[in-house]
C-alpha positions as CSV (number, residue, x, y, z in Angstrom):
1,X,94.9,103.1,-2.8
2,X,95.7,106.3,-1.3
3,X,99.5,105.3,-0.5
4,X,99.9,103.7,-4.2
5,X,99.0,107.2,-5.6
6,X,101.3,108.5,-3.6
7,X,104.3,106.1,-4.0
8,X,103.5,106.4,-7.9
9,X,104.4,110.1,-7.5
10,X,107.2,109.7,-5.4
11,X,108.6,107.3,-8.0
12,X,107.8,109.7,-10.7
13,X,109.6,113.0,-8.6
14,X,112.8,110.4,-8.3
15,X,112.9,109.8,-11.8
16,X,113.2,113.2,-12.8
17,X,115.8,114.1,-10.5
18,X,118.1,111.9,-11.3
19,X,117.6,112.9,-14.6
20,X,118.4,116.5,-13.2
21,X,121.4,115.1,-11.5
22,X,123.1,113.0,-13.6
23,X,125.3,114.8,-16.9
24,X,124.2,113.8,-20.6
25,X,127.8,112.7,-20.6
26,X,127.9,109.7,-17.7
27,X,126.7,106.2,-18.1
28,X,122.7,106.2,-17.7
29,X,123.4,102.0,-17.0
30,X,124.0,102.3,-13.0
31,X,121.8,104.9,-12.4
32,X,119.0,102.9,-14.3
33,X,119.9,100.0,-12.2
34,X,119.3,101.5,-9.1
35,X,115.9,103.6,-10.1
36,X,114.6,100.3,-11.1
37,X,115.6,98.4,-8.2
38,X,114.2,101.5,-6.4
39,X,111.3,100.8,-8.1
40,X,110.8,97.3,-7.5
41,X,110.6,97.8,-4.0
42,X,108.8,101.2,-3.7
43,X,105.6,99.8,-5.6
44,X,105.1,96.8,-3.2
45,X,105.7,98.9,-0.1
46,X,102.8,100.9,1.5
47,X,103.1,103.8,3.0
48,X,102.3,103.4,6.8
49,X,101.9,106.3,8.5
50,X,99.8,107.0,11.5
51,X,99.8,110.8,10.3
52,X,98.7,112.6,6.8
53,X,99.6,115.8,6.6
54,X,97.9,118.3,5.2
55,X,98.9,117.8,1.8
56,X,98.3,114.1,1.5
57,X,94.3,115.1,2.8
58,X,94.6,117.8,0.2
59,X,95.5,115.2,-2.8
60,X,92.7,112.8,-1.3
61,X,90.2,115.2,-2.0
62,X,91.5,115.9,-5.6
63,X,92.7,119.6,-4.8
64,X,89.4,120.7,-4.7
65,X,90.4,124.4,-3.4
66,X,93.0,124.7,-5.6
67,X,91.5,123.7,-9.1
68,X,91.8,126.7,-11.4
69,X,93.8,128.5,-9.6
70,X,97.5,130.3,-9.9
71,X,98.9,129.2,-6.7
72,X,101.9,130.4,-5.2
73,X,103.9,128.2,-2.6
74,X,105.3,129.1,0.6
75,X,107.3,125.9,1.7
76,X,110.9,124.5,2.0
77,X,112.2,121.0,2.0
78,X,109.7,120.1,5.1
79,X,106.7,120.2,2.7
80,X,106.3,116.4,2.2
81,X,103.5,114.0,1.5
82,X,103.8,111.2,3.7
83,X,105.4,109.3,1.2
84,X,108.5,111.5,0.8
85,X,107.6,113.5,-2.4
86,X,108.1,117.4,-2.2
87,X,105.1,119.4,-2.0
88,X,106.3,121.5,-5.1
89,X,105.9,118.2,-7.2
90,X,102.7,117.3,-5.8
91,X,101.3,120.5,-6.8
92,X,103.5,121.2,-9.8
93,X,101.5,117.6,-11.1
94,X,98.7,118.2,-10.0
95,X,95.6,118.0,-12.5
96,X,93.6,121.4,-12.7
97,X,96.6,123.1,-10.4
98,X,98.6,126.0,-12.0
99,X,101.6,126.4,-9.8
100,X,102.7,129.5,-10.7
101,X,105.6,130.8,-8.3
102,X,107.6,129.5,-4.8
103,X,108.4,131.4,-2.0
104,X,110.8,130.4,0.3
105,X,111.5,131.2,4.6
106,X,114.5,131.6,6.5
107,X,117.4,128.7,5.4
108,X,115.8,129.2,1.9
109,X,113.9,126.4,-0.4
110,X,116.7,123.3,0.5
111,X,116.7,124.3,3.9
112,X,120.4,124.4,3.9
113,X,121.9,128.0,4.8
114,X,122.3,129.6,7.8
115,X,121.7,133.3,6.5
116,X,120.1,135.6,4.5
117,X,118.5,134.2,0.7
118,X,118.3,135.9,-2.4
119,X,115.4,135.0,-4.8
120,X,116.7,131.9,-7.3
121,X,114.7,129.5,-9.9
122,X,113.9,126.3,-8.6
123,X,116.0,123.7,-10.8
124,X,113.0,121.1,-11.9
125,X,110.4,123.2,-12.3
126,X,111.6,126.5,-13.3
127,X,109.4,128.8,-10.8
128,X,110.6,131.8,-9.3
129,X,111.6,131.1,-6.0
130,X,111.0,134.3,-3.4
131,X,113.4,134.7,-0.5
132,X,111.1,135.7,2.3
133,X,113.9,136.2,4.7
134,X,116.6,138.7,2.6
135,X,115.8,141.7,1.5
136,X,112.3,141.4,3.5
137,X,110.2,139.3,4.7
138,X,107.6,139.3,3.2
139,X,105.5,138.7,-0.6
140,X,105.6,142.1,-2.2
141,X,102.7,143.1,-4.6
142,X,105.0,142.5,-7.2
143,X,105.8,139.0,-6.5
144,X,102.2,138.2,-5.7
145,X,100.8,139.2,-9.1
146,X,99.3,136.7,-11.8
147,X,98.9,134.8,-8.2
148,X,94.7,133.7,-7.3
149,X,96.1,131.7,-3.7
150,X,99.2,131.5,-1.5
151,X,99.6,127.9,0.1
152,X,101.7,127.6,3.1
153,X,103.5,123.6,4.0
154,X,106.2,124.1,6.3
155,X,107.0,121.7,9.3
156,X,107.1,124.5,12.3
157,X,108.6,123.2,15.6
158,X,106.4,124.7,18.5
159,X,108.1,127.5,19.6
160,X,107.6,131.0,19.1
161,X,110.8,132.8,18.2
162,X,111.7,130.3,15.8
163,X,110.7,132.0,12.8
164,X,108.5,130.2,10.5
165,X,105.5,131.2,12.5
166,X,106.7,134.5,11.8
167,X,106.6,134.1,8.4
168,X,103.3,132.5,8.0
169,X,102.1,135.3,9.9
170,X,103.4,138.2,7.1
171,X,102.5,136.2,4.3
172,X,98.4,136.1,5.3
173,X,99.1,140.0,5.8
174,X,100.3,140.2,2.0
175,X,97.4,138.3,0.7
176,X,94.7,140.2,2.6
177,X,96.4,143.2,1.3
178,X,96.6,141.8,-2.2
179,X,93.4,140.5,-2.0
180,X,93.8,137.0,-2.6
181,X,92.8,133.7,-0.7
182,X,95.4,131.9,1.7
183,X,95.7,128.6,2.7
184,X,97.3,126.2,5.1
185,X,98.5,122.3,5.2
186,X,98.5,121.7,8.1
187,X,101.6,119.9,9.6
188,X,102.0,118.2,13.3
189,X,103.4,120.1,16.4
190,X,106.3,117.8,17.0
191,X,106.8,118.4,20.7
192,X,103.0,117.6,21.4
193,X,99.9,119.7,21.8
194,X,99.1,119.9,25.0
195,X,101.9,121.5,27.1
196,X,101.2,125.7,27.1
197,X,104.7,127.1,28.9
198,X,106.6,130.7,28.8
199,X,106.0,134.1,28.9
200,X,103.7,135.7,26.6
201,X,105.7,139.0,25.6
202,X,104.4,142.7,25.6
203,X,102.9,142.8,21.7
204,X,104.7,145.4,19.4
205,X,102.7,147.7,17.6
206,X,102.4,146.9,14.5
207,X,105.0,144.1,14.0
208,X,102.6,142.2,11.7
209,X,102.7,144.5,8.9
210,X,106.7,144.2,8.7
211,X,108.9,143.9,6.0
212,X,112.2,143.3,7.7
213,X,113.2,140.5,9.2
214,X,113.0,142.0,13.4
215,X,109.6,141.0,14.3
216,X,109.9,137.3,13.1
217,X,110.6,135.7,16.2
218,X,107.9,137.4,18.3
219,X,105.7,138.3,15.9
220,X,102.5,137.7,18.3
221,X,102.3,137.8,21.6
222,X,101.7,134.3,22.4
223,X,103.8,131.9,24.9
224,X,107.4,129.9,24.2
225,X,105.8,126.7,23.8
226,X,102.2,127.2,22.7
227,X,101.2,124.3,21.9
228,X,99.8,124.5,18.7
229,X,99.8,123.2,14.8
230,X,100.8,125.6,12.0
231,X,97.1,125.3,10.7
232,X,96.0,126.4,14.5
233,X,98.3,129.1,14.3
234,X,97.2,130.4,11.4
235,X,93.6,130.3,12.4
236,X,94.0,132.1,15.6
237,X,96.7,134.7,14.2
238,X,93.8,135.8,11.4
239,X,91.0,136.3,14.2
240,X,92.9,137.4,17.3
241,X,95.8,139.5,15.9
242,X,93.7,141.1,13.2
243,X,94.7,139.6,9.9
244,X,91.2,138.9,8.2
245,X,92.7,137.2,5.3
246,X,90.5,134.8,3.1
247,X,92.1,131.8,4.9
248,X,91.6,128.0,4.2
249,X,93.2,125.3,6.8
250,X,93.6,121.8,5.5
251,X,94.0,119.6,8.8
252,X,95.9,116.4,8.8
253,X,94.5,113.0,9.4
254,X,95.7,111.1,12.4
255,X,97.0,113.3,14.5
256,X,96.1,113.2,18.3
257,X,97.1,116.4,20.9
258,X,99.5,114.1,22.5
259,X,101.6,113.1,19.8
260,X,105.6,113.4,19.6
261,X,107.0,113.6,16.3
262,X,108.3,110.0,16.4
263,X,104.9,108.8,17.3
264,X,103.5,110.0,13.3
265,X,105.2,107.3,11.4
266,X,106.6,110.7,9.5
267,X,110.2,110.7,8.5
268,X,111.6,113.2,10.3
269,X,113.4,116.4,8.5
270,X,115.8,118.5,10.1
271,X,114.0,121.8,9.9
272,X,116.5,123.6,9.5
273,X,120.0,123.0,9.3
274,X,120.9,122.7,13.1
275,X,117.5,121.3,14.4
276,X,118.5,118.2,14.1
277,X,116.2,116.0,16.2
278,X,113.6,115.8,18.3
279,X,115.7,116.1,21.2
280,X,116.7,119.2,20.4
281,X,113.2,120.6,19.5
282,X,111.6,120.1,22.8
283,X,114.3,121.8,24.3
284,X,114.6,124.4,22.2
285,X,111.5,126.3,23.9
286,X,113.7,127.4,26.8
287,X,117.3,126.3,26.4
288,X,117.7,127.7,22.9
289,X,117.3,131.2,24.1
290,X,120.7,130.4,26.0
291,X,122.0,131.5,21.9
292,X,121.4,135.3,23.0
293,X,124.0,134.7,25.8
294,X,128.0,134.9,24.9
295,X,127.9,131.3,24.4
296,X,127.6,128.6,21.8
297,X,124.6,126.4,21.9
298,X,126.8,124.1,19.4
299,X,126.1,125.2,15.9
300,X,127.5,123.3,13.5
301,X,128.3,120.3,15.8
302,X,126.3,116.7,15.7
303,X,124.2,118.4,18.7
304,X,123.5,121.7,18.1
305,X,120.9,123.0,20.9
306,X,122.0,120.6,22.9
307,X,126.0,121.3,24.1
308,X,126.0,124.8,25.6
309,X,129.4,126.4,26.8
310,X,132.5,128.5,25.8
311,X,136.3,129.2,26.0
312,X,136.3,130.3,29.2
313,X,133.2,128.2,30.5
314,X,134.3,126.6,33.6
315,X,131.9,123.1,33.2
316,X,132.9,121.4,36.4
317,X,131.4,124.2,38.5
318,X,128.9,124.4,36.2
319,X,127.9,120.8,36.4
320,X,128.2,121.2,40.4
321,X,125.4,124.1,40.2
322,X,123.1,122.1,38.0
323,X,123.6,118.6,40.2
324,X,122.3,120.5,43.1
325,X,119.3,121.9,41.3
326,X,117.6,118.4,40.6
327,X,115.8,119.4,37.1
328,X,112.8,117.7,36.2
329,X,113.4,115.4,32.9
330,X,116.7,115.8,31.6
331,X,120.2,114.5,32.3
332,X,123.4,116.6,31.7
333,X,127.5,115.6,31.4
334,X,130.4,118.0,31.4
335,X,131.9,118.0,27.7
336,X,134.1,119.6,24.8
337,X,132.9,120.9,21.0
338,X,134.3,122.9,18.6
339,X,131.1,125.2,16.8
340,X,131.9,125.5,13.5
341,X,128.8,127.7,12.5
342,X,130.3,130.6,9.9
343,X,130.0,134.1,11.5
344,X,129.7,133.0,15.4
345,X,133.3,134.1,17.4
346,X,133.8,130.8,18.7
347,X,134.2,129.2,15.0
348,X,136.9,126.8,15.7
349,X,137.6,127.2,19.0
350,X,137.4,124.5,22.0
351,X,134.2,125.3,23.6
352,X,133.7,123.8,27.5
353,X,130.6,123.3,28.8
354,X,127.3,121.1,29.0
355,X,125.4,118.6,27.2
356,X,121.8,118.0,27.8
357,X,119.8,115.1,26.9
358,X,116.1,115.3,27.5
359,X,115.2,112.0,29.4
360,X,111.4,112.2,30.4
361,X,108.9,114.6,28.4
362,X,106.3,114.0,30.4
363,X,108.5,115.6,33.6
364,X,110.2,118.1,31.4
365,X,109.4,122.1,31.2
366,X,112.0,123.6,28.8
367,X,111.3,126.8,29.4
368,X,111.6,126.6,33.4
369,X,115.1,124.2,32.2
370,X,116.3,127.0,30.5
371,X,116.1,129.6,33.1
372,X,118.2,127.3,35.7
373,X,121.1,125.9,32.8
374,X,121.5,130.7,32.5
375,X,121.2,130.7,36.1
376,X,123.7,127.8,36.8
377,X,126.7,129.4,33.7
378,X,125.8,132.9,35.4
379,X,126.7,131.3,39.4
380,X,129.4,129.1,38.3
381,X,131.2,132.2,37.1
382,X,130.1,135.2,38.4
383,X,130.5,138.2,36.0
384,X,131.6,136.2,32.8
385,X,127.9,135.4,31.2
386,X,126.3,138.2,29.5
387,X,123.4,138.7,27.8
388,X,122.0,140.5,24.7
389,X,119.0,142.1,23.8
390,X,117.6,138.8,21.7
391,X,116.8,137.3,25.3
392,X,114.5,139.6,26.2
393,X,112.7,138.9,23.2
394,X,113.1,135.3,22.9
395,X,112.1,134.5,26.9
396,X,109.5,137.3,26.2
397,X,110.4,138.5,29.9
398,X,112.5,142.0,30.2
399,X,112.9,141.3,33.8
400,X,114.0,137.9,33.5
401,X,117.7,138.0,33.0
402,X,118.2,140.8,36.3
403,X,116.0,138.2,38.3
404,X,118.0,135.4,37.4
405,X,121.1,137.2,37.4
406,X,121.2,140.2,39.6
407,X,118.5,139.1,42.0
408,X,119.1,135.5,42.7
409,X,115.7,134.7,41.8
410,X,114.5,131.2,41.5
411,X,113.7,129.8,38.1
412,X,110.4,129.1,39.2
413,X,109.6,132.5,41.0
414,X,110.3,133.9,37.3
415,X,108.0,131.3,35.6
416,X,105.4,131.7,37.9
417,X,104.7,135.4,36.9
418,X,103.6,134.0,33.6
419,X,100.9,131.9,34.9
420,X,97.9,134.3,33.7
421,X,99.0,135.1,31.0
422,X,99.1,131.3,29.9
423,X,96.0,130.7,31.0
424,X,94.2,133.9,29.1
425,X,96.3,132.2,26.0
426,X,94.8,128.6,26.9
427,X,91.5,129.7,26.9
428,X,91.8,132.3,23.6
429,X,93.3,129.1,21.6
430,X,90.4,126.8,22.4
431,X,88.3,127.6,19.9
432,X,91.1,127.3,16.9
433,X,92.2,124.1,18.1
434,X,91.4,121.5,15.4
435,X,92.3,117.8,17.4
């Protein structure tokens, strides 16, 4: 009966957003038509999903953890049950559950923008919503008062500099400091469990106790692709990197080490506004940091993260360079896009250049992928790629880009410096590892 309960709610959530949506003015007749056709079909379909998240395992056991208490919720439009409905409905319905306030990460509560959010009120319920990535980055005392427990359901994607790991990270900092509990839904990795890859970067002294926005995307020093759930994360990030928070993970049901995203049965929801697919979240580990280079990694195109190139991109010697190279699990064509991402100087503009498509991800290292696709741009044109100061960060290497580059080092005798530290990281995360 699990799935009724939570179609029941799902029906309940649609209802009263399309009374939020539709004007006092319009007809009610069509829209009625199609809630209760909606309806009709919703309460004789089950909800078949070989995953529960965090929150659905959470509901099952009748928010036990959260009963009586003023909970504040860290999430965005990824915090789902596994029937669809928001995570802010669940909870906002939920018997013996005082949702009290919302805080939101980077591409704020919709999970729509592509820059810095101010603070709002959420439409249906009314809550304060908290930007955690404008001002700062973290809850202030201010925002975390008349609060007893901050819950945390956002659907990460498995790499380290994107930054909702960063934000978890700050926001168990904020309630150790304010005293209060923490907890976690957890949510699957989508590119799989298992696979460790990347450098794990120098750590920066007290990055965790930020309130700006600079230390989000290497806010531990832990490799590219780690390998790990949100819960897992948050688990080792209290123990290892010093947090100590009064922290509470809520696994998921279902879930194996080995799992892909499209092997959950869960719907999946862009993350953020250009991390489209799957595709481009396992290669995002490695080819993503490709962004800190002068070129576009297609922003605001159907494939963002996975067309790289420029103006002056030259993608039939490009395409030479990478033919020779043979890489292990993806397939690459010479093409044109036009980015139309606001703020990036190609806005517009005919970029030439690459298209990736990840083929095999049992053959495929990102990470080592992305090191030959700068290598190949930097060869095919000597003198024309440059990079900036985010790729140190992001690859978590300083000495990457001048071996590449300058040095005509192999992809491989790069990646193979990070080999200890990979394995020191595989043997530190065994013990937070929940499947």
């Amino acid at each position: 009966m699990a799935w009724f309960r939570g179609t029941m709610t799902t029906i309940r959530c649609i209802v009263r957003r399309v009374c939020v949506m539709v004007s006092p003015a319009a007809s009610l007749k069509p829209v009625l038509v199609c809630v209760l056709g909606l309806l009709a079909l919703l309460a004789v379909t089950p909800v078949f999903a070989a995953v529960l998240p965090g929150i659905d395992v959470l509901s099952a056991h009748d928010f036990d953890i959260l009963k009586g208490r003023r909970v504040g919720l860290i999430t965005n439009h990824t915090g789902r049950s596994a029937s669809g409905t928001s995570t802010i409905d669940v909870l906002a319905s939920a018997p013996g559950v005082r949702l009290v306030a919302l805080f939101s990460p980077e591409h704020g509560i919709g999970g729509e923008f592509d820059q810095k959010v101010g603070s709002s009120v959420d439409r249906i319920t009314g809550l304060p919503v908290y930007s955690l990535y404008g001002a700062g980055c973290r809850p202030t005392a201010a925002m975390l008062q008349g609060i007893d427990m901050l819950v945390f359901d956002i659907q990460d994607i498995g790499t380290r500099f994107y930054t909702y790991i960063g934000t978890l990270s700050l926001a168990m900092h904020a309630a150790r400091e304010a005293g209060i509990s923490f907890a976690v839904l957890d949510r699957p990795n989508p590119i799989g469990g298992v696979e460790v890859a990347g450098a794990v970067p120098v750590p920066v002294a007290g990055s965790g106790g930020q309130n700006d926005c600079s230390s989000l995307t290497s806010i531990h020093p832990i490799p590219t692709r780690h390998g790990m759930t949100i819960g897992e994360l948050a688990r080792l990030f209290n123990v290892e990197f010093g947090i100590n928070c009064d922290l509470t993970v809520i696994p998921m049901q279902g879930w194996q080490r080995g799992m892909f995203y499209d092997e959950t049965g869960l719907a999946w929801i862009n993350p953020s506004p250009n991390m489209k697919s799957l595709d481009a979240a396992l290669l995002y580990p490695g080819l993503g940091t490709l962004e800190t280079a002068n070129l576009s990694v297609g922003r605001g195109t159907a494939r963002p993260f996975e067309v790289y190139g420029a103006p002056w991109v030259d993608a039939q010697a490009v395409a030479r360079n990478l033919a020779a190279r043979a890489i292990p699990g993806i397939s690459f064509a010479v093409c044109d896009f036009v980015p139309t991402a606001v703020g990036h100087p190609y806005r517009g503009k005919t970029c030439h250049g690459i298209g990736i498509t990840a083929i095999d991800r049992k053959l495929l290292d990102p990470v080592v992928a992305g090191l030959h696709l700068v290598q190949a741009f930097y060869q095919a044109q000597p003198g024309q790629l440059r990079s900036k100061e985010g790729f140190a960060i992001e690859v978590g290497d300083s000495e990457a880009w001048k071996m590449l580059t300058q040095e005509g080092k192999t992809p491989e005798e790069v990646a193979v410096r990070w080999r200890e530290g990979i394995e020191r990281f595989r043997k530190m995360r065994e013990r937070y590892l929940l499947y």
